[in-house]
N, C-alpha and C positions, 0 to 999 in steps of 0.2 A: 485667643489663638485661632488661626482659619486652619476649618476643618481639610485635613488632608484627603484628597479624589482616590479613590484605589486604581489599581490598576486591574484591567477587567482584563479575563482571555475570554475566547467563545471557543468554545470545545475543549472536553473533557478526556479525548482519545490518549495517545500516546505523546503527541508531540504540547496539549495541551499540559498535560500533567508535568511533563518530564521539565517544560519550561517550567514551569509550578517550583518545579524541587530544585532545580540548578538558579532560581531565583531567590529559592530561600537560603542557601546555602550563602549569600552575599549579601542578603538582605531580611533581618528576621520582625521587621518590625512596620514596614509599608504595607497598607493597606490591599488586601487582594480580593477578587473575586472572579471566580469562575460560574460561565455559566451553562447547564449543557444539556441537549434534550434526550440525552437517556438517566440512565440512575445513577449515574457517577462512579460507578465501581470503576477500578482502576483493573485492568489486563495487560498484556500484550498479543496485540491483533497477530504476529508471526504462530501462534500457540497453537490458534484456530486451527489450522491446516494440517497440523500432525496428532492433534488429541484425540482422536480413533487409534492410533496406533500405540499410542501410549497409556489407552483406556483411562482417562479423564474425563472424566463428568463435568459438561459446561460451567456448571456449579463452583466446580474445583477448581476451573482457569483463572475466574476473580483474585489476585493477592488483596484484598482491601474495598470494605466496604464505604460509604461516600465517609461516614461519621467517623471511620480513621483517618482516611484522607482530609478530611477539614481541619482535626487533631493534628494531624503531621505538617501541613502545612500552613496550617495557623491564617487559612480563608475560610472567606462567604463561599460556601461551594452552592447553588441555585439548581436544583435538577427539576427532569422533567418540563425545562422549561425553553423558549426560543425568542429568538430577539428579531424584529419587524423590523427594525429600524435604526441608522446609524444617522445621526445627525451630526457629522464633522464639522460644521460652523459654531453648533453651542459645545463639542467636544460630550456629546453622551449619546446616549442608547437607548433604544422603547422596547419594554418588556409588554408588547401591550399600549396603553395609555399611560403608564409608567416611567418618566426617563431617569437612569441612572446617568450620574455624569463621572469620567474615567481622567484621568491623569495620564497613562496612557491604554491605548484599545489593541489586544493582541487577536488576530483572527488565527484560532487552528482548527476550522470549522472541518477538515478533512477533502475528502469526494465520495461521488456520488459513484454507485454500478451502473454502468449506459444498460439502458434498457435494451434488450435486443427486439430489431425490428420485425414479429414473428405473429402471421397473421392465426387464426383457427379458435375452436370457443373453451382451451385450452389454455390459452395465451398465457392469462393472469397468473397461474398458477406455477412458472419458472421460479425458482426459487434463488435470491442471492446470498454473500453472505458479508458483509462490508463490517460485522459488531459484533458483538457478544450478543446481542438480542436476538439479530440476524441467526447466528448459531445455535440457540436454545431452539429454534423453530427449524430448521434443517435436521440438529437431532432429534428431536420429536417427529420429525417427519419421518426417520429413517426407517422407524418403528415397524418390521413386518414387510420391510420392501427388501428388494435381492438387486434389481437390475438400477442403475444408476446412469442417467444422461449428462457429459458435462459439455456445454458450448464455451468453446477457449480452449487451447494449449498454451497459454503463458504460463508465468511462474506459479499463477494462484489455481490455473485448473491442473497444471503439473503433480504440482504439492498434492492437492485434493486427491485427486487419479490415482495416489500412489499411496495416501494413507488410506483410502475407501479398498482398494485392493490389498493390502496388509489386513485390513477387515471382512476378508471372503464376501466382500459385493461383486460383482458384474460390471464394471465400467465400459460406456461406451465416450469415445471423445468426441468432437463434432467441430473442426476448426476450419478456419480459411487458408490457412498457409500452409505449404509442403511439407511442412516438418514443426514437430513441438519449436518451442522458442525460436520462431525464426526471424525477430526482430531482435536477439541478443546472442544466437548462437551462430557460429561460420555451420553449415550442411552437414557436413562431416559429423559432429558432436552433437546437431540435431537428431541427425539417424540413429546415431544411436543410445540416444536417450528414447527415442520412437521404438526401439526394439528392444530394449531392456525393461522397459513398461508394457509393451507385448507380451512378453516371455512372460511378463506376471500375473499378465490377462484381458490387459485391457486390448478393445477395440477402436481404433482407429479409423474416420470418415476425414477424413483432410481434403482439404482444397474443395470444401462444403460449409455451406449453413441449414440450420434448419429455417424451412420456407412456411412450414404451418404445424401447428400442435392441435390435436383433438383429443377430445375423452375417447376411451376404446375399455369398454369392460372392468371400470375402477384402474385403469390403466392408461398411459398415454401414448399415441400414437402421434410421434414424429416425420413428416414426412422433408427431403430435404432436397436439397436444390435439383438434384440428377434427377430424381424421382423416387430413390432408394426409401424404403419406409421402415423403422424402427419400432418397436412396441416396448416402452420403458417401464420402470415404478413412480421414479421421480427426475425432473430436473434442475440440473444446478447451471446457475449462467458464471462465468469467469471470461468476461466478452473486456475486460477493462474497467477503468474508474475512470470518472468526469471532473475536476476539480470543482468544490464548491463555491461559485464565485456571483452567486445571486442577490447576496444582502450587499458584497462589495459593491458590485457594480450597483446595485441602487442606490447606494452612496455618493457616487461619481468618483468612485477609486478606479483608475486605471487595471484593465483586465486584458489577455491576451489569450494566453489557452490558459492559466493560472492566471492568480491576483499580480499581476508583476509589483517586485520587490529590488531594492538596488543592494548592495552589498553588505549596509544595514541591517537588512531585509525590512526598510521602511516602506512602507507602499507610498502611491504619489502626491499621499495627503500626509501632512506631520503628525507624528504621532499616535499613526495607526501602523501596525504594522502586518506580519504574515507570517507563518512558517508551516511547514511540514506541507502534505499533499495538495494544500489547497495553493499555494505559493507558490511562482514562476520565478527561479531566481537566475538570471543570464540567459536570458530565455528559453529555462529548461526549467521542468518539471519534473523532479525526483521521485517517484513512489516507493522508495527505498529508506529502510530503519536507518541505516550510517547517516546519509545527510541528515534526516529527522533531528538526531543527537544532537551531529555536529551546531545543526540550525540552534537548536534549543541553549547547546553552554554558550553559544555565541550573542545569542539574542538578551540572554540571561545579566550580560556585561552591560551590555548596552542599557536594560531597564535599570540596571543599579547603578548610571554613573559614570561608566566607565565605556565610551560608546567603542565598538568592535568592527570591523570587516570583517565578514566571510568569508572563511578560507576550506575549500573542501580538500583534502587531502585522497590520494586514491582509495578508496573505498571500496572492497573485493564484496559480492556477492554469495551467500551460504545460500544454494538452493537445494531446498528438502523434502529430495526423492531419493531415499535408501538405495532405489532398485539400481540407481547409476549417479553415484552422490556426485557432484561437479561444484566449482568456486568461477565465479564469474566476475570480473569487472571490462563492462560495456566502453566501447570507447565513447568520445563525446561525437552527434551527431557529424557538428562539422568538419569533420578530420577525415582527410583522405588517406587511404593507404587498402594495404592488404593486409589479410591471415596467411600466418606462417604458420602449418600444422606439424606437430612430430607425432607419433601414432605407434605403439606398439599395445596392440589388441584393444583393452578397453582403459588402458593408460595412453591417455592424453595432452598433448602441450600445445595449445592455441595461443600465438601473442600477435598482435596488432599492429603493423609498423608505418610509421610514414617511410616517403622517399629518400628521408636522411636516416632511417634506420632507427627512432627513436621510437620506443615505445608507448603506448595510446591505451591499450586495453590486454585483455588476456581472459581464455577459459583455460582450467585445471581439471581434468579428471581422474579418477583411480590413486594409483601412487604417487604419480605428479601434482597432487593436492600438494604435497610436504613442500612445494619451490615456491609459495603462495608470499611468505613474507619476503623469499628474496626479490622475489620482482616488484615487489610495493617500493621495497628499499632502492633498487632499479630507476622508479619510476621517480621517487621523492629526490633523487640524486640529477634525473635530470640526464640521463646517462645514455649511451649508444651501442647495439650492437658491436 
């Protein structure tokens, strides 16, 4: 009998794993393995962002250690480990001098934190937080500090901002844009997510970067583009993610700003594929859990047999900041139109329309969260002002 190829994923994150279990739910008996260069504990990276306020101990965010996870999923799980090499003409993988050969190759290698470009003998010591590892070293860091630097107002310095200040730290924010979220929020709903995080303490440098970091007395001294100078404990960067697209493209898989993937989410060699943040799929790049999912049961038909298109359904955003709780879904880049605001105080209705009135997108805030499933159904319908 010829020996059957497993089907290899490379990443162990969320979108790694969750394809894992939505594959075995169809398929309990094909060969698997996963391989991944942390320890394989299973989390969810959304967790990170609010576990100060929820006083969770890193420790505690793990549901499952690698040796249940191999148990439940009935894989090779390979930690601590990383792959050099794709060789899509023999169909395998170098672990090293090692090749494993796949039946098929799933890449959910994730992204990378863009390094921020920040001169001073300080530099090195900005702290990210992209994993579970990333975050045992940030809490450890936090040990004894009061004042806290975050570069970024998106959703990840948001979040952070807002559970660090639930924890009587000192937050200063440090961003390029006029306002928190201003590549997902219309002004209006920016301000005042900007002032509701004020009120709780934090500080506000917008329409800034930091230009250089120094040591200053077991302390850091930020100085930043205007001239303004900061003297912090620590800092956190939430500047963006990079898709991880290094090992693809040394393979000659077609790359873009992600791995591009076609509605398969096959990349442009047979048989390898993509999903979650490393993956470009229509040429958009998700950094969002819902697509992740969605990508994972769909990919998951496709490895057992049963090949699938991708279908994203609207997908509303939970952003999680207490201080001014909001549901977001972004509209898609290409889409022209305006925001239609309705505004009574910190209840908010933001929807997205084109010229023929149909709807694209929408923010929620306040008690206008509760209209969140009827405009999904809105949207899924197809329907018009």
């Amino acid at each position: 009998m010829a020996t059957q190829h497993p089907i290899i994923i490379i990443g162990s994150g969320l979108a790694g794993y969750t394809l894992a279990k939505e594959f075995r739910k169809l398929d309990q008996t094909t060969p698997l393995t996963i391989i991944t260069a942390s320890d394989g504990r299973y989390y969810s990276k959304p967790l990170l962002s609010t576990a100060l306020t929820k006083q969770q101990l890193p420790a505690k965010l793990a549901m499952a250690d690698v040796d249940s996870m191999r148990q439940q999923l009935n894989a090779e799980i390979l930690v601590k480990t990383r792959v050099n090499k794709i060789d899509a003409a023999q169909q395998c993988i170098y672990i090293g001098e090692q090749p494993l050969i796949y039946s098929k190759l799933v890449l959910a290698c994730g992204a990378d934190p863009i390094k921020p470009a920040i001169s001073g003998s300080a530099a090195e010591k900005i702290l990210s937080v992209n994993d579970l590892e990333d975050y045992h070293v940030f809490r450890d860091s936090l040990h004894g500090k009061k004042h806290i630097a975050i570069l970024g107002a998106g959703l990840v310095g948001c979040e952070f901002a807002n559970d660090l200040l639930n924890s009587d730290y000192s937050v200063s924010v440090i961003a390029l844009g006029r306002y928190p979220l201003d590549t997902l929020l219309p002004e209006a709903i920016g301000k005042e997510l900007q002032l509701a995080l004020q009120m709780k303490g934090a500080h506000w440098h917008l329409q800034q970067s930091a230009k250089q970091i120094a040591h200053h007395d077991n302390r850091f001294l930020i100085t930043l583009t205007d001239g303004t100078q900061l003297t912090v404990d620590l800092i956190l960067s939430a500047i963006g993610l990079r898709p991880h697209t290094h090992l693809a493209h040394s393979a000659g898989i077609k790359i873009n700003r992600g791995i591009v993937v076609d509605r398969l989410l096959q990349t442009s060699i047979e048989n390898i594929y993509a999903l979650g943040d490393c993956a470009e799929v229509n040429g958009i790049v998700q950094l969002f859990i819902a697509p992740l999912l969605e990508s994972a049961r769909t990919l998951a038909k496709t490895l057992a047999g049963n090949k699938t298109l991708i279908h994203y359904p609207p997908m509303p955003v939970i952003v999680k900041t207490p201080a001014f709780p909001l549901v977001l879904l972004p509209p898609p880049p290409d889409v022209k139109g305006e925001w239609r605001i309705e505004q009574d105080k910190h209840n908010i209705k933001a929807i997205f329309c084109d010229a023929q009135q149909k709807i694209h997108g929408f923010v929620l805030t306040g008690t206008r969260i509760k209209e969140k499933n009827d405009l999904v159904n809105i949207m899924l319908t197809s329907s018009h002002l």
